[in-house]
N, C-alpha and C positions, 0 to 999 in steps of 0.2 A: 504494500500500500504506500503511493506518492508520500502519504499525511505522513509517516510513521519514520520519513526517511529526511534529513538536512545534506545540503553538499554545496561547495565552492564555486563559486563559476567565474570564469572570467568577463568583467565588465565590459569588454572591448570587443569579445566574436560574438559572447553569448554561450563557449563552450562549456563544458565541467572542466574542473582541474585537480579536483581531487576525487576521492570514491564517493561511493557512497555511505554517510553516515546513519545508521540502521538504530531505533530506538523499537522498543515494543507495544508502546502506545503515539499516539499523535505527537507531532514536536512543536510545541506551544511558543521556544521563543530560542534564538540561536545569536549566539556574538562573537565578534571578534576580541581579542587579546588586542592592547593599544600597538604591540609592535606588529600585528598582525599573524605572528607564527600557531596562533593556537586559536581553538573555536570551543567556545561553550554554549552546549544545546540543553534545552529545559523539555520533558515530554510530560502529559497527560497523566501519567500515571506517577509524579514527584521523582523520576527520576534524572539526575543529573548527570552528562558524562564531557569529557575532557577529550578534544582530536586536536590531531596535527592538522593543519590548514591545508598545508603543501599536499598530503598525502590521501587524507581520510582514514589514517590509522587511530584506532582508541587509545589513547594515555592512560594506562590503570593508576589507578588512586583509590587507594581502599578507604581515603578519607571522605569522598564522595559517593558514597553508595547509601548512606544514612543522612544525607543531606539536604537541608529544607531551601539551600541557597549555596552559590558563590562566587566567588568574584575574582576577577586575575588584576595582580597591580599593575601599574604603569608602565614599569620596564621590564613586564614581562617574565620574571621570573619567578614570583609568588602565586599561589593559589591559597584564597583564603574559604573555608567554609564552615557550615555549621549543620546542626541536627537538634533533636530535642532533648539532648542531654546538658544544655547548654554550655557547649564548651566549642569556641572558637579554634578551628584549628587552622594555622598557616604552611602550606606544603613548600617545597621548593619543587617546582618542576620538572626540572633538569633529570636529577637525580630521584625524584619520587619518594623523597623522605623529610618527615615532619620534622618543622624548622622547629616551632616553638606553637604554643597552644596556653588560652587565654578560658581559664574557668568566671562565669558570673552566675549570682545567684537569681538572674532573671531568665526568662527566653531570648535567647536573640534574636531579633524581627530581621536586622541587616547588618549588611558591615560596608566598610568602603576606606579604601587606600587613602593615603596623603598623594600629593603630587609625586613627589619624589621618593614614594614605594619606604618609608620611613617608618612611617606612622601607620595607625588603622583603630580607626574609631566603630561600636561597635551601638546599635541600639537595641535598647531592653524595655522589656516591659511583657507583663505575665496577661493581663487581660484588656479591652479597649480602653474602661473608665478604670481600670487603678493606675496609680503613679509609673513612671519610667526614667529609664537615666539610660542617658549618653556617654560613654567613655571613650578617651584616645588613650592609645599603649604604645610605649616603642617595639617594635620588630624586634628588634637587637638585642636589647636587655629584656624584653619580657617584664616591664615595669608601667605602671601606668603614669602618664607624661602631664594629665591637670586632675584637680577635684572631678567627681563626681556632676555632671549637668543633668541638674534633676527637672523632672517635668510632670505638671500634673498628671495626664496621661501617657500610654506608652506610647514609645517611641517607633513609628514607623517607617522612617529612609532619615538617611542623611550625605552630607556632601563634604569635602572641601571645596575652599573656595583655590584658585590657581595658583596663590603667591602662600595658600594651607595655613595664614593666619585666621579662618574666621571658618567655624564649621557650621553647615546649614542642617539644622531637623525639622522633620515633620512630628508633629506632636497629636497624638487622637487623632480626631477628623475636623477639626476646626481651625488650629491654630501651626506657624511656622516661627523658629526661634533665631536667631544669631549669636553663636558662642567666640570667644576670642581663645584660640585655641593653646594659648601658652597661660591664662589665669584661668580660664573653666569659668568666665565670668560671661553673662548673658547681656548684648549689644541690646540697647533700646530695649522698646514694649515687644510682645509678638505682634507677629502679624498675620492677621484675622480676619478669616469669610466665616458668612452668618450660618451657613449649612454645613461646610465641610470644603475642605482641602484635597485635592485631587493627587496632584506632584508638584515638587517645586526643584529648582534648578538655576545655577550662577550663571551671571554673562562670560563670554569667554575674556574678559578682560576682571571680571569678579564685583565688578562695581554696580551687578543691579543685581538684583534679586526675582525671579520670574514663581509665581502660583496661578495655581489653575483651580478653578471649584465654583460653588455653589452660594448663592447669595438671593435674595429674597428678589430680588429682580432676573433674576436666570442665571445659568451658567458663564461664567466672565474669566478671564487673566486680569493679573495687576502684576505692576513692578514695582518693586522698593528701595531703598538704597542700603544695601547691604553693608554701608560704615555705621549707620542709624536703625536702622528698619523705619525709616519713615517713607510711606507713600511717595512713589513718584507721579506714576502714570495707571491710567485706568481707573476704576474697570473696564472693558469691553466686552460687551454683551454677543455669545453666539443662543441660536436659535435653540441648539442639543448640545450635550455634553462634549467637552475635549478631550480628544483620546491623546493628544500630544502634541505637545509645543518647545520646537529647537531654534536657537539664535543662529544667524548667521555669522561666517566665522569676525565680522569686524563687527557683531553686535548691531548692525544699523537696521537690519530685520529679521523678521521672527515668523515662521514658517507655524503653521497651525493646521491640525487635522482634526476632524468633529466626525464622532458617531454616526452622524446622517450621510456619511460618505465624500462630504465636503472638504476639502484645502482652500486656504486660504493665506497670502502673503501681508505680512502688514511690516509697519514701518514704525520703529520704535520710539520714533521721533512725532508725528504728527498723529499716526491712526490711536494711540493710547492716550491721547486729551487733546483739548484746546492750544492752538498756536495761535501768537500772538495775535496776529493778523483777525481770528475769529472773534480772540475774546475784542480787538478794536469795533469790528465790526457788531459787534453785541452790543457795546456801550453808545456808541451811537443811534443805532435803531432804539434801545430801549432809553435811554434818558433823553433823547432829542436834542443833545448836547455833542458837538465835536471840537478838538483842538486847532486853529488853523495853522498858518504856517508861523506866522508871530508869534505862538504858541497864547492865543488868549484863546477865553471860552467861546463859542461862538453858536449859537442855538437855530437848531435847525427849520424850516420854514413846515410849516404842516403838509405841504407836499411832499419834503425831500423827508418828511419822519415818515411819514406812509409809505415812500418809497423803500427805506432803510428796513424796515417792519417787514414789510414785503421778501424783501433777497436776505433776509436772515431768517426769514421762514421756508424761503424754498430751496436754499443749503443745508439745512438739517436733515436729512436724512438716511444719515448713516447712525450706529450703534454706537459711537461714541459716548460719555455720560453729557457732554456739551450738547451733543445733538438733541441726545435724551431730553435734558432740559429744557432746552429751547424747542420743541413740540409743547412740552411740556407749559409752562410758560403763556403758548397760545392756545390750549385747548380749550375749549369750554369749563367754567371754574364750578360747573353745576355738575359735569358728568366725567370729569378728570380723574386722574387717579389721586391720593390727599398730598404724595411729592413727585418731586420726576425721577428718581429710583424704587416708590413702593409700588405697587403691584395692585393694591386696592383700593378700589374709585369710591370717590367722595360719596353717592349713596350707597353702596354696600358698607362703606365707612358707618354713616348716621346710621342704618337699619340696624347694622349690628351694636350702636353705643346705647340705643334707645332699648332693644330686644332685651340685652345684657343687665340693664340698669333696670328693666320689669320686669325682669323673671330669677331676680338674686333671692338667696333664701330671706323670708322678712324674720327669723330668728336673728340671723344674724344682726348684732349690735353695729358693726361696722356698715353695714350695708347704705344706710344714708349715705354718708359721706364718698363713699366710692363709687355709686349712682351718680351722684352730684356731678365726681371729678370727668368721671366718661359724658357726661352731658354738659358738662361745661367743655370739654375737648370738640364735642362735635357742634355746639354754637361757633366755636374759633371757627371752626372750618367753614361751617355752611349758616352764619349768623341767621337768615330768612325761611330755612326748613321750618315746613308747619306743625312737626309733631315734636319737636325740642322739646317747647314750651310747656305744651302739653304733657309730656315727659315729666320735666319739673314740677309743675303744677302737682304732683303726686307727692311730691317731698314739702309739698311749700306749707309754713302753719296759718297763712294769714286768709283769710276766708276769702276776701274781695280781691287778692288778688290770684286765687286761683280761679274765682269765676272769672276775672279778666281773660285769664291765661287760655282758658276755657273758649273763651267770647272769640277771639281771636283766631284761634285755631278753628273751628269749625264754618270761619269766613274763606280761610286760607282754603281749606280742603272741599271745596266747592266744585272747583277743577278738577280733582282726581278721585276714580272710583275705589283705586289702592288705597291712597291713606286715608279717604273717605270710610272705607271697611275698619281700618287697622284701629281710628279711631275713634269710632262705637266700641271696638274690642276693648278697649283702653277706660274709656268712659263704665261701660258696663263695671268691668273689675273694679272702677274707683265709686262703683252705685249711685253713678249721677244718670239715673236711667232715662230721664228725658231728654238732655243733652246727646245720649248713647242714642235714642231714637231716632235725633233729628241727623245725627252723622249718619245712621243707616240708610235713612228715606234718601239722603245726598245720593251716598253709592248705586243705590237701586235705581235713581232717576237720574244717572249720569249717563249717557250713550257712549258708544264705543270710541267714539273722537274724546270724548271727556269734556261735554259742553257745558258752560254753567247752568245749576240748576237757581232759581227763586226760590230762598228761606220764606218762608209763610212767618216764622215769627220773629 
C-alpha cells in the first residue's frame, strides 16, 4: 500500500532516489535531518523509524521503538526521543549509542534542540489543566542549564529562538510564553487567544513571534515581538482553521495554509494591520479634519467628507482588524454587531441582557443588582430599545415611575409584533394584566409589515 510507504525523490526529474521506506500502518508525517542525510517518518500506528536519505536503509535505534516522539539536532548528529517512561533519551547517530539521557518526573509532551545542537529543552506536563514546566539541559554534562519554567498548564511544543537566547512554549491551549534562556526568567505577559493556540513559531531573524488559533471572532495569526511579547500585528481573520503558517526566508512574508484547502501569501508588513497611509486616510474621512501642506488644520468641505467616507468605505474589504472596523464603524448601529471584533449583534446582545436579567433565580439576594448591571450594559448600547425600560421597570420601587416606564414602552412597541408579544409576557409575570392585555391586542392586530396599530386607551 502507497499510504504505508515514505521515499526520497529528487526535486528536479521527479525521480526516487532512494528505496522505499516501508512502515506497517499509514505514514502520517516524514522529515528531513537539517543536514539532510537522515529522514524521520511518523506512521499510524505511533511508530517511529530512522532512514538514511541517500539510500532508504533503516537506522536501528532501539531507542525509538517505544517512542511517542523525536527529533534530530541541527548538525545532524543527535537523535533525541522519548516514550512514556519519561525519560529523554539522546542517541548519537553515527555510532547508534546513547549519549546521555535526561529523567523528569512529568510526561514529556516535546523536546527541541538549541541552534547549535548544545542545548535541549524538554516540555512537561502530566495532564491539559495541571501545571507544566519547561527545562533546558546541556548535552554534554547532562546538567540542567536554568530554573525550572513553570506554567500553569502543561507544556505543549517549544522552540529556540536562532541566536537560543529566548525559548518559545506553548502552554495548555490558550496561552504562548517567552523565557530568557540563561535566567529561566519569563519575557513580558503571555501571549493570549480567547479559544486556544494552534502553533506558534520565531521569525527566521527571531524578532517576531508568529500564533495561530482561535478567538471569539474566528480563527486568526498575530505577531509579537518576541524581546517583549507585546502585540505587533494582527489578528487576521481566515474563514476555517490554519493548518500552517511559514515565514519566508527574509521574514517579509508568510505563507498560510487553511483546512478549507486554501493558501494564501501575505505580507508581514501591510496585510497584518493598518499602514500609515490607511490609518491617514481614516482620520480624514472620519473627523473631516486634514493637515495641509503648512501643516495647519484644515476642515474639510461636506463634499470632500462624503467623498472621504465614501473610498474609506469601499477599501475595506479585506480581513484585516482595520478593515474589520471600518465596516464596522458604518454599519447600521441598530443591527451591528456590539464591536468590530465581537461576533454578536446588538439585538441578540439586548434579547439576551433582558432574557438573562428575567429569568435569574429571584432567591437569589444578588440578583437585583446584577439584572440592573446587564441592563444598564445594554441601554449603553442601544439607549432607545423599547423593552430596556420595561426590563427595569421590574426592579424599580417607585410606583409612578414604573407606570411611566410602562406608558412608554407599550407606545414604543406599536410597531412590532415580536416585542409587542414579549411584552405582554413580561407585563403578565409582573400582574399588571391590563397593561399585558393591551401589549397583546398590539401583537395580534399588527400585520405582517408591522403597521401601527390605534391604542383605544
Amino acid at each position: 500500500d502507497d499510504a504505508f510507504v515514505a521515499r526520497v525523490w529528487d526535486s528536479r526529474d521527479g525521480k526516487p532516489v532512494s528505496a522505499e521506506m516501508v512502515h506497517t500502518a499509514s505514514v502520517e508525517a516524514a522529515s528531513f535531518s537539517p543536514d539532510g542525510h537522515w529522514v524521520l517518518t511518523r506512521s499510524a500506528d505511533h511508530v517511529i523509524r530512522l532512514w538514511d536519505a541517500r539510500t532508504g536503509d533503516p537506522v536501528r535505534s532501539k531507542n525509538l521503538e517505544k517512542s511517542n516522539f523525536a527529533q534530530i539536532s541541527p548538525d545532524g548528529r543527535l537523535l533525541a526521543s522519548a516514550g512514556d517512561d519519561n525519560v529523554l533519551r539522546v542517541t548519537e547517530i553515527s555510532q547508534g549509542k546513547l549519549l546521555t539521557q535526561f529523567e523528569l518526573d512529568q510526561d514529556i509532551n516535546a523536546a527541541a534542540f538549541s541552534p547549535d545542537s548544545r542545548w535541549i529543552a524538554t516540555a512537561g506536563g502530566d495532564l491539559p489543566f495541571e501545571p507544566g514546566t519547561a527545562q533546558i539541559w546541556d548535552i554534554q554534562t547532562g546538567k540542567q542549564v536554568t530554573k525550572h519554567m513553570l506554567h500553569d498548564e502543561w507544556v505543549k511544543s517549544l522552540e529556540f529562538s536562532p541566536d537560543a537566547r529566548i525559548l518559545l512554549t506553548q502552554s495548555g491551549s490558550r496561552t504562548a510564553h517567552l523565557w530568557d534562556t540563561h535566567t529561566g526568567a519569563e519575557i513580558g505577559k503571555p501571549m493570549r487567544h480567547e479559544l486556544g493556540i494552534e502553533f506558534v513559531r520565531f521569525s527566521p531573524d527571531g524578532k517576531w513571534v508568529l500564533t495561530s488559533g482561535s478567538d471569539r471572532i474566528g480563527e486568526d495569526i498575530r505577531l509579537w515581538d518576541a524581546r517583549t511579547g507585546t502585540g505587533l500585528a494582527g489578528p487576521i481573520v481566515f474563514d476555517d482553521s490554519v493548518e500552517d503558517a511559514q515565514f519566508s526566508a527574509d521574514g517579509q512574508r508568510l505563507a498560510v495554509s487553511g483546512w478549507d484547502g486554501t493558501a494564501r501569501v501575505l505580507s508581514t508588513r501591510t496585510d497584518l494591520g493598518a499602514d500609515p497611509a490607511q490609518l491617514s486616510r481614516a482620520v480624514r474621512a472620519l473627523s473631516g479634519v486634514e493637515i495641509d501642506t503648512d501643516g495647519q488644520l484644515h476642515e474639510l468641505s461636506s463634499d470632500e467628507r462624503a467623498q472621504a467616507r465614501n473610498e474609506l468605505r469601499a477599501s475595506a474589504t479585506g480581513r484585516t482588524p482595520f478593515d474589520l472596523a471600518v465596516r464596522w464603524y458604518f454599519a447600521d448601529p441598530a443591527t451591528r454587531t456590539i464591536a468590530p471584533l465581537a461576533d454578536q449583534s446588538v439585538p441578540a446582545f439586548i434579547d439576551s441582557a433582558i432574557d438573562s436579567a428575567l429569568s435569574m433565580d429571584n432567591d437569589d439576594e444578588d440578583h437585583p443588582r446584577r439584572a440592573r448591571d446587564w441592563l444598564d450594559d445594554a441601554y449603553r448600547v442601544d439607549p432607545g430599545h423599547p423593552l430596556i425600560l420595561l426590563a427595569l421597570a421590574v426592579f424599580e420601587e417607585h410606583p409612578e415611575t414604573v407606570r411611566l416606564w410602562r406608558e412608554l414602552t407599550l407606545q414604543r412597541v406599536a410597531t412590532d409584533s415580536r416585542l409587542a408579544s414579549w411584552t405582554a409576557e413580561i407585563l403578565q409575570s409582573a400582574s399588571d394584566v391590563e397593561n399585558a392585555h393591551r401589549a397583546a391586542e398590539f401583537a395580534r392586530r399588527l400585520d405582517s409589515q408591522g403597521a401601527p396599530v390605534e391604542d383605544t386607551h
